[in-house]
Each structure stands twice: as C-alpha cells, then as structure tokens.
Phi, psi and omega in degrees: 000114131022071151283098158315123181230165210285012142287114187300340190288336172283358202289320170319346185287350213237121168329116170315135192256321171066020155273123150301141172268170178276320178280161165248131169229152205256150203277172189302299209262122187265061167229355191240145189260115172229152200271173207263162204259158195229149195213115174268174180227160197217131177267177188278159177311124185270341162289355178322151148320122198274350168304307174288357180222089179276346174282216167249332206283137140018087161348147180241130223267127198257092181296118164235147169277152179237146208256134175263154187291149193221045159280346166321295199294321179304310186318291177314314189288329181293334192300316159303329170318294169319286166348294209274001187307160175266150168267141186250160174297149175257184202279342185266009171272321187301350177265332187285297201306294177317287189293310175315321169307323198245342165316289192302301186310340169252008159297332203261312153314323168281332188307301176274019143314263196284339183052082179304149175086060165193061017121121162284325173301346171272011163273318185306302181336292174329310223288151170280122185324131187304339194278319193276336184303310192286002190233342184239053155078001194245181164265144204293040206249123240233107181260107134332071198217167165245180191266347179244014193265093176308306171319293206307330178266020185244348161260041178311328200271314178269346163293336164269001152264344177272325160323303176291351205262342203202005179280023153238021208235309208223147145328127174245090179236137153271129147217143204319158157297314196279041194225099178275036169298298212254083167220025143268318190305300165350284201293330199268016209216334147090056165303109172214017175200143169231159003251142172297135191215128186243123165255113167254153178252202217256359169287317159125028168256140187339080176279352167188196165170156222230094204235141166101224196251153161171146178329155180290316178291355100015274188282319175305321175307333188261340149269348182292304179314332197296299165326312202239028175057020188271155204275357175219194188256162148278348156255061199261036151167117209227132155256103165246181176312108184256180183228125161274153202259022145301326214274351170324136180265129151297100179219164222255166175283142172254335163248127189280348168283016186247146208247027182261000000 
C-alpha cells in the first residue's frame, strides 16, 4: 500500500493529475469555518520503495484539496443582496407628503380657528339691546365692532362661544362703530380701535377693557369675574393688534331701537 508521508515540504514529490474527482472533502477539525473545497487526485510517487508497495495493483490516487474561486459566487449573493433591499422614497414624493402634512395641519387650524357658520351679523342678532342691558341688574359686555373689521370677524367664533358659555349670567351687547347712534358711547368709553370689549358690572361701570387680537382666555377671564361678581377683572386694560376705528363708514340710524 501507498504511504504518504506527513511532511507537507514532500507534497512537491508528487504529480498533478488535474482529473476532478466527484467527491469532497471536508477538514477534520469542524469547529474553524472553511469554505467548500474542490479535490484533484495525483498519483503516487514512483520511486517509492517496493517494500512498501509489494503488490501488483495500481498506486492509489492521493486527493489534495484545493480551495475555488469564489468571484462567481460573491457576486451572485451580492447581487441578491441588492434585490432584497426596500427602495426608499425619492425626493419628490417626500416633497408631495411634506407638503400635503401641512396643507392639512393648516387647515385644521384655520378650521378650529375661525369655527365656519359664525358670523357678527349672528352676534349682532343675538346681542341684547344696550338700554335693557343697563336695566336688567346683570353684568355687562359690551362689543364695539364694524362689519369690515377682519380682527372683530376672525374673533367672532370665541366671543360666541363665551357667550354660549355665560349668557345667562352676564349680558352680551354689539354696537356698530358706523351707526351714529352711539358717538355718545364712542366717546365715554375712549373707543379708539376695535374690537373694544367694554366690562360693566351690573350697576353698569366700567371695570376695565380689552381692545385688538389677544387670546381667547383674555376675554374669558373677564367674563368669568363678571359671571361670579367680582369686584374688578384681571384684564383691565389689554391693547393687542386692532383696526381703527377712524377708518369707520358713518351711516345714519334707520331704526332708532336698533342696537347695531
């Protein structure tokens, strides 16, 4: 029989055959990870000693492995890699979705802003006439406003709701700037931007007022004292951003009872 022997510096003795075999082999110690191997067979060394091979048969063909190229392979697995990747969005849907989110987010705002269907001529309606207001023992609040006045209509939506909120507690009266019914009121009241939020207690004097844009908890605040009798407001002269009321139209009263 054939011996190989386990100095790796003899492996040069021995001739490449360059037939692939069908089989494989795998090393020994399987805890080290190696990739798989490919195995040519070589015949043995012909000088060998006939002590050692006394038989007739054929030298028996010595497999050494060889490690294969594996640029194929990388490749195909990168390629698959790529394949399973998620496609991330490009910019111009992320540019459509960024803009649509803020469409809706001001939309949403302006919705619960302005609260549509809520209207000075439907405060006017509402409002209690000013003479009766001053007679029937409660407190008083007294809005100054015009029909063309953007402040007085965009905070139209929170005085009807403090409104829906204290109308039975406290008076709710409008009265127009152009309506030269009231150029007594104007004056005793120092109206000079709107809108004017006038606070009376129920004698009907003046505890403070509240003129322009300014938060809503502002005017709440100043009707809730009112509402529970207290003796003065906590806002009792607030100025935010107004309209003036020089810029008023002047028009003659056509009902001398209408309080608009």
């Amino acid at each position: 029989m054939a011996r190989l022997s386990l100095n790796p510096i003899g492996l040069h003795r021995f001739r490449p055959c360059f037939q692939p075999s069908q089989s494989t082999v795998y090393p020994r110690h399987r805890h080290i990870k190696f990739p798989k191997f490919h195995t040519i067979a070589c015949q043995t060394d012909p000088n060998l000693n006939e002590k050692d091979n006394p038989s007739t048969t054929p030298p028996k063909e010595i497999r050494v492995v060889v490690e294969p190229s594996s640029g194929k392979e990388e490749t195909t697995s990168s390629t698959v890699d790529s394949a399973e990747l998620p496609q991330l969005p490009n910019k111009d849907i992320s540019r459509k979705v960024a803009i649509a989110s803020t469409l809706a987010a001001l939309g949403l705002f302006v919705f619960t802003r302005l609260d549509f269907g809520v209207s000075l001529k439907d405060l006017s309606a509402a409002a209690l006439p000013y003479e009766q207001a001053l007679s029937n023992g409660k407190p008083t609040v007294v809005e100054f406003y015009a029909d063309w006045c953007e402040v007085c209509r965009e905070l139209a939506p929170d005085v009807y709701k403090i409104e829906q909120q204290y109308k039975n507690k406290v008076n709710f009266v409008m009265l127009n700037v152009d309506n030269t019914k009231w150029e007594q009121e104007l004056d005793e009241f120092g109206v000079e931007g709107i809108p004017h939020f006038a606070f009376l207690d129920k004698e009907g004097n003046e505890e403070g007022n509240v003129v322009g844009r300014l938060p809503r908890q502002y005017l709440l605040d100043n009707v809730d004292a009112l509402a529970r009798g207290e003796a003065s407001v906590p806002h009792a002269r607030v100025v935010g951003q107004y309209t003036s009321a020089e810029k008023r139209k002047v028009h003659q009263v056509v009902d001398p009872r209408s309080h608009g």
